[in-house]
C-alpha positions in Angstrom: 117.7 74.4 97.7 114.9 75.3 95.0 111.8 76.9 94.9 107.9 75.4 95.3 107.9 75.4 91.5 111.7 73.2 91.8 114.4 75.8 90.1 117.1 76.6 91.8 117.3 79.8 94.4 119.0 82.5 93.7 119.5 84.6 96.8 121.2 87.3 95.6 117.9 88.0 94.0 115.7 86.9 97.1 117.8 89.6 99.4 117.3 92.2 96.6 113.9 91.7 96.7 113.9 91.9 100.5 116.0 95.4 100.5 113.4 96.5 97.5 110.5 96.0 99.0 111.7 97.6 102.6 112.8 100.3 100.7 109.9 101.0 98.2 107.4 100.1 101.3 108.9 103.1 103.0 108.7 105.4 100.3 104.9 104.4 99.9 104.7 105.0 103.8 105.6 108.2 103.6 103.6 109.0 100.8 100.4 108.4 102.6 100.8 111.3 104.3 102.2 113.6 102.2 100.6 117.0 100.7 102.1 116.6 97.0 101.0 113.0 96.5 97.4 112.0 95.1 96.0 108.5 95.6 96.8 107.8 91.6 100.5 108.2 92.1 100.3 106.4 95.5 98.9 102.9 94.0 102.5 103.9 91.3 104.5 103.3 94.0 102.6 100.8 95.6 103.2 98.1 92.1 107.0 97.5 93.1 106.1 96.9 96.5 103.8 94.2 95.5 105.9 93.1 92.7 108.9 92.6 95.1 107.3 91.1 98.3 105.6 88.4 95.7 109.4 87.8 94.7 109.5 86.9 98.6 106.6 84.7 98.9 107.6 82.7 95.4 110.9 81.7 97.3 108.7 79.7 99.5 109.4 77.7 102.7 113.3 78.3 102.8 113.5 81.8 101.8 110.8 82.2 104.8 113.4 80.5 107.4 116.6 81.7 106.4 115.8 85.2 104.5 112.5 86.7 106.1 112.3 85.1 109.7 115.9 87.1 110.8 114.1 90.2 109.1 111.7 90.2 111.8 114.5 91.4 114.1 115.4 94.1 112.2 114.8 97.5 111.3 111.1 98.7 110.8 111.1 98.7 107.1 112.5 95.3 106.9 110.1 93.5 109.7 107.3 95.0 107.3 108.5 94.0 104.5 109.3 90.4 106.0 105.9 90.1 107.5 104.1 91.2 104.4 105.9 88.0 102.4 104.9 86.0 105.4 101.4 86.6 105.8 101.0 86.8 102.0 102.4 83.3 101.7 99.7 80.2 100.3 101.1 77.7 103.0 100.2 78.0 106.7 104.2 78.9 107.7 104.2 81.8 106.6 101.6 83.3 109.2 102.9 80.6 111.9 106.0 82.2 111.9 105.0 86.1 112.1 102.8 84.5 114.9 106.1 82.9 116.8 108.0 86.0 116.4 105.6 88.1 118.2 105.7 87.0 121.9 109.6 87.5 122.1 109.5 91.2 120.0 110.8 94.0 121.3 108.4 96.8 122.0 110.0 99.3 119.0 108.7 96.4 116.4 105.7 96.2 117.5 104.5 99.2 115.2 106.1 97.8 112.3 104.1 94.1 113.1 100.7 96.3 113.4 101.8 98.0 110.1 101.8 94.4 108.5 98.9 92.7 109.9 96.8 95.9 108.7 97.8 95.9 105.2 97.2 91.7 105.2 93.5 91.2 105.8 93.3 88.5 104.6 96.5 86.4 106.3 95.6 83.1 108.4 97.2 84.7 112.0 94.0 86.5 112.7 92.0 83.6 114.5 95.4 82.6 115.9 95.9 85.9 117.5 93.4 86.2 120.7 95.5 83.4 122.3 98.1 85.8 122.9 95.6 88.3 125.2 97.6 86.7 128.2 98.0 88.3 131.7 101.6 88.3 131.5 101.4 89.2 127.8 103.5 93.2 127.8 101.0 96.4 127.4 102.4 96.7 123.5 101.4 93.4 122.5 98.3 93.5 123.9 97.7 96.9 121.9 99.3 95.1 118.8 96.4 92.1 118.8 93.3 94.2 120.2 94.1 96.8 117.3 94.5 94.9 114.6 91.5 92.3 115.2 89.9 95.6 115.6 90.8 96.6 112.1 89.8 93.1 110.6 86.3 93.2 112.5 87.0 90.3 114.5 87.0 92.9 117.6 83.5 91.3 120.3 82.3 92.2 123.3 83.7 89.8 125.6 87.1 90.4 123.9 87.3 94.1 124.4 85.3 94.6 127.3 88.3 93.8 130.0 90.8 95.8 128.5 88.7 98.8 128.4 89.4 99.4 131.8 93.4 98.3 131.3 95.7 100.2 133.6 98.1 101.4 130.2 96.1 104.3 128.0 97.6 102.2 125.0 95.6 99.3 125.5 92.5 101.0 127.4 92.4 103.1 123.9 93.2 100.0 121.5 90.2 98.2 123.2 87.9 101.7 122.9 89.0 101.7 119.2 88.2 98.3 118.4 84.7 98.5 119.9 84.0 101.4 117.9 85.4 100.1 114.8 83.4 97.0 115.6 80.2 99.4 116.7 79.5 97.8 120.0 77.8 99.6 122.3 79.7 101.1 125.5 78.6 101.5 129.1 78.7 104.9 129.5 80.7 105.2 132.7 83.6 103.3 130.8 83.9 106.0 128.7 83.3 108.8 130.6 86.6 107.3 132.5 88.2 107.5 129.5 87.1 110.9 128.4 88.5 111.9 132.5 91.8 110.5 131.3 94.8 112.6 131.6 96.7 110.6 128.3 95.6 112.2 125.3 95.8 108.8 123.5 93.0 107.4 125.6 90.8 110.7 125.9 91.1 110.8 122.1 90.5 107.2 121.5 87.7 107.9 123.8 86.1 111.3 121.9 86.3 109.5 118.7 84.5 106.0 120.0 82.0 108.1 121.8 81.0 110.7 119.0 80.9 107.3 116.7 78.2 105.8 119.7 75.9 109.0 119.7 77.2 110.0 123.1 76.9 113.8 123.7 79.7 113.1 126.7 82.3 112.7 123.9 81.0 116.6 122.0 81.5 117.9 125.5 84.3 116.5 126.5 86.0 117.9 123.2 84.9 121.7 123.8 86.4 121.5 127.0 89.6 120.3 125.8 90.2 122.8 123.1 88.9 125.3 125.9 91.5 124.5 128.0 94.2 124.8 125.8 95.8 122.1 127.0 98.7 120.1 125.5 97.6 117.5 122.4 94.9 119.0 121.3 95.2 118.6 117.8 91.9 116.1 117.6 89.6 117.9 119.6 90.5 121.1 117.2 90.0 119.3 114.0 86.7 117.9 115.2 85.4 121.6 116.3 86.2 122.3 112.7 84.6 119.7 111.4 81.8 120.3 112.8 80.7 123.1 110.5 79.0 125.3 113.2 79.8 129.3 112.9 80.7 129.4 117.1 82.9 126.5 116.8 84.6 128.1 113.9 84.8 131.5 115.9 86.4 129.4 119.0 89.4 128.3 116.6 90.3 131.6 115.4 90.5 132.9 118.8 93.3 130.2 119.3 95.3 132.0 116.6 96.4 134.4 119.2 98.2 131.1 120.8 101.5 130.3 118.7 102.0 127.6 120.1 98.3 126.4 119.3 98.4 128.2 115.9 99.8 125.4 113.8 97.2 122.8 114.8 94.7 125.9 114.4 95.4 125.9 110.9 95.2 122.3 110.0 91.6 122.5 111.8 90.5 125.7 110.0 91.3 123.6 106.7 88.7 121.7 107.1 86.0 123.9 108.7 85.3 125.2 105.4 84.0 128.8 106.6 84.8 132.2 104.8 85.8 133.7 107.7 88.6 130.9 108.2 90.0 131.6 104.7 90.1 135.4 105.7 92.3 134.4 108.4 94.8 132.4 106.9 95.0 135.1 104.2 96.4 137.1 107.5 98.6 135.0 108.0 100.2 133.9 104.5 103.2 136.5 105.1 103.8 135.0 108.6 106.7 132.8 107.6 106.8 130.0 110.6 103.0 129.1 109.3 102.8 130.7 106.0 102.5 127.5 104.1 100.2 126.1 106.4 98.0 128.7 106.1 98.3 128.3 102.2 97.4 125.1 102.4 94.4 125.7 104.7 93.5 128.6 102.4 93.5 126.0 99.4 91.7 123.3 100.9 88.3 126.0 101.3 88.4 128.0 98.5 89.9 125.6 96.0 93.3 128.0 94.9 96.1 125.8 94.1 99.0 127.0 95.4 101.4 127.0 92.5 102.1 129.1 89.1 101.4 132.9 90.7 100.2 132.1 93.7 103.4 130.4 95.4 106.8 131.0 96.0 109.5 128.9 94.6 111.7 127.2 97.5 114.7 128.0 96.4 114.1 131.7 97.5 113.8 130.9 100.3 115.9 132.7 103.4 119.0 129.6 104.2 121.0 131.6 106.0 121.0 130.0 110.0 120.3 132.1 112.9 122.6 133.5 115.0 123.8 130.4 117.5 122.5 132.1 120.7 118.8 132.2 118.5 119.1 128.7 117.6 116.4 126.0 119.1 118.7 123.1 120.1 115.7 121.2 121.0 113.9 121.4 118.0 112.7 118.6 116.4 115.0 118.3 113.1 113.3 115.4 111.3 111.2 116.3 108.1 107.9 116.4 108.4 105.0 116.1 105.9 104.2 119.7 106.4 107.7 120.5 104.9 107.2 119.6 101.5 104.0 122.4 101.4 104.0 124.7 98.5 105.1 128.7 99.9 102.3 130.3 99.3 103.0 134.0 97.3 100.6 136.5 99.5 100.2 139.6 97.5 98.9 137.5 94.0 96.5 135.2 97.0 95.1 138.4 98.2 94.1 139.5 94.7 92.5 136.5 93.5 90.4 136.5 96.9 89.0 139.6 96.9 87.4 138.7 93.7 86.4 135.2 94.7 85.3 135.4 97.8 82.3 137.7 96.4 81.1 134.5 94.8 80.7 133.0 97.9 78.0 132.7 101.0 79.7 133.2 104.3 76.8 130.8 106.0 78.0 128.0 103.8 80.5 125.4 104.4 83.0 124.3 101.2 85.4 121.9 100.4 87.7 123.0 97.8 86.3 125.9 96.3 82.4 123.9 96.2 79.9 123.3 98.5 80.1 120.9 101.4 78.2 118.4 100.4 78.4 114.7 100.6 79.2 114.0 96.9 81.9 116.8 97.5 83.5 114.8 99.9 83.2 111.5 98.7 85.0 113.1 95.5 87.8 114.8 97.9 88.8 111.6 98.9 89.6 110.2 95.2 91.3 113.3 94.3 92.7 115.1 97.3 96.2 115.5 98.6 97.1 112.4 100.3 97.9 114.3 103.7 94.4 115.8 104.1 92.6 112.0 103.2 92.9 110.8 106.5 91.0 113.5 108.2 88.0 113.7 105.3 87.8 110.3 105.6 87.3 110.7 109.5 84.7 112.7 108.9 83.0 110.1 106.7 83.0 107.6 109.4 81.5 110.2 111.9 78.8 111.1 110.0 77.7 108.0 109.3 78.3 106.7 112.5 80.8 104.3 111.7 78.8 102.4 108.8 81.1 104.4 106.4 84.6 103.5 106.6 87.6 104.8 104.2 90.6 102.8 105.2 93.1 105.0 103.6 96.0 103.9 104.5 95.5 100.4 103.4 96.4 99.2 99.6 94.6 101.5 97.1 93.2 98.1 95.6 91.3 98.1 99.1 90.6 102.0 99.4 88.7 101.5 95.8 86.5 99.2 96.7 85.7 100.8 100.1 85.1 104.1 98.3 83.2 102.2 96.1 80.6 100.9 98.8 80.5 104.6 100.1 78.8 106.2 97.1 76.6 103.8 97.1 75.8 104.0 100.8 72.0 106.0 101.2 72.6 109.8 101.2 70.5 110.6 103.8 73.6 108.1 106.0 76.1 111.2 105.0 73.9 113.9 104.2 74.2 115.6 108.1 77.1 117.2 110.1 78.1 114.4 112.6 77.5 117.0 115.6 73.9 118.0 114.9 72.7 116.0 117.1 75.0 116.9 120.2 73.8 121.0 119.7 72.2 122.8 122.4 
């Protein structure tokens, strides 16, 4: 066998590029959403990946059937990395066969396929894909194709509208998200269903698509949730926060009492952007289960990196494992973003604040260190930890009411040009808190 271009393959070096680029894609994954990565050194590790699933695609037609079609069986990594090659490829195969390999997936692949068809906007299998919006078609898939035509703008009316009623939260919520992304306009007993739902996936799709529409049944239905307290609230927190107002702010850290709640408290505080949350995490920087959360949190309002002085190297850290009887043996063990958070130091933090925080108004809002404006976020998103993007970037599509979109975790090739149209979007689009209008 040879290549398009007629030398012969090697496929030693074809399976090398196949283990590469599952390999390097999951390393970029992860880095997406982690604190110590910027989106600079993100689009570094983002060049092998390319350079490794263009290996793929050069192989053609045969490394397609016999290399990257089995791959599509496989573990996560691999299926994305197959499907990348396969939607990238010039000839009409390669998106014909992701296409055939979707109906007979199993349901723990179908993440990995939604993965792929994101980061390829510009593959073939999109007008193919509606044909698969079956009755008998399984509650994943139907997420899988709603989602990601969602995600390409291809989402309508009559495609969405009758699985926004769908029995499974998964779909109802892929259809809400679509719509939204889409911004068509939603009967408002359809989403106050949603709101009413009991699956946090579809009352959050729901907040989200209704805060986006202008519908005040969304603010509501948010307060009440972080009122309640009630499990998977981590949304509804971050979006109280967000919303800049003192009394939301005040609502939060109440919920500090909750340690349980106190975690997801923290991220929220982060990007509230009040004073009197950066008092509070200063509380709690020698509280060990949270201390770097709250360090982080602390950072992201007044601007204090937490390094040099102000943090703690982890190797002094306490190893020594509890007693067995203390020991959670339901904990979850796998790392998680959070872990690889900076420890903050307290003593040298509470120093440096109670100088700085003279310098700055407790009635205003700020975003590392400055205040909130829109330029300040706009910048935050070109320079922030790669963790905390996905949430500013949230907050760019609210304010504007979805006209503003920051895809961020696409390609950075795609994230630049999409930060690009932001700044120049008219200020006065960005220039208000996205729940001014839902006060009183």
């Amino acid at each position: 066998m040879a290549t398009p271009a007629g030398a012969p393959l090697r496929w030693d070096i074809h399976e090398t590029h196949l283990d590469e680029a599952a390999f390097r894609w999951s390393q970029w994954e992860k880095a997406l959403d982690a604190p110590d990565f910027t989106l600079e050194e993100v689009a570094e590790l983002e060049e092998p990946v390319a350079a490794h699933v263009d290996g793929l695609v050069l192989g053609g037609e045969p490394v397609a059937t016999r290399l990257l079609v089995p791959a599509l069986t496989e573990d996560p990594e691999r299926i994305v990395a197959a499907a990348l090659a396969l939607l990238g490829a010039e000839a009409e195969y390669g998106p014909a066969l992701v296409l055939a390999a979707l109906p007979s997936a199993e349901p723990p692949a179908f993440s990995a396929f939604q993965r792929a068809l994101a980061l390829s906007p510009a593959s073939g299998i999109f007008p193919a894909l509606p044909a698969l919006l079956k009755e008998d078609t399984v509650p994943e898939l139907l997420a899988l194709v709603i989602e990601a035509l969602g995600a390409q703008g291809l989402a309508t009316a009559p495609l969405c509208a009758p699985f926004l009623s769908h029995p499974e939260p998964g779909v109802a919520a892929a259809a809400l998200r679509a719509a939204s992304s889409a911004r068509l306009p939603l009967e408002p007993a359809v989403l106050q269903r949603a709101l009413d739902s009991s699956a946090p996936v579809l009352r959050d799709a729901a907040i989200l698509a209704g805060l986006l529409g202008g519908h005040r049944a969304a603010w509501t239905t948010c307060q009440s949730v972080v009122g309640a307290r009630v499990p998977g609230g981590r949304l509804p927190l971050l979006l109280l926060a967000m919303s800049g107002e003192e009394r939301d702010v005040k609502t939060l850290l109440e919920l500090l009492s909750d340690e349980k709640l106190r975690p997801d408290v923290l991220w929220a505080l982060g990007f509230s952007g009040r004073i009197t949350a950066a008092d509070a995490c200063v509380e709690l920087l020698r509280h060990k289960p949270v201390a770097a959360l709250a360090g982080e949190a602390f950072s992201a309002i007044t601007g204090l990196s937490m390094a040099e002085q102000y943090a703690v190297a982890r190797e002094e850290e306490d190893t020594a494992l509890p007693p067995l009887e203390e020991e959670d043996l339901d904990a979850d063990l796998a790392s998680k973003p959070e872990d690889a958070l900076p420890l903050p130091q307290p003593q040298a933090i509470s120093e440096w604040w109670g100088e700085a925080r003279q310098r700055m108004d407790v009635k205003h809002r700020y975003l590392s260190g400055q205040p909130f404006t829109p330029q300040a976020l706009l910048e935050a998103l070109l320079s922030a930890p790669m963790r905390r993007r996905h949430a500013l970037a949230l907050e760019l599509a609210l304010r504007s009411r979805g006209a503003v979109q920051m895809p961020t975790r696409a390609f950075v090739m795609h994230q630049l040009t999409a930060l690009k149209a932001a700044r120049a979007a008219p200020a006065s689009l960005l220039s208000r808190s996205f729940a001014e209008s839902f006060r009183g």
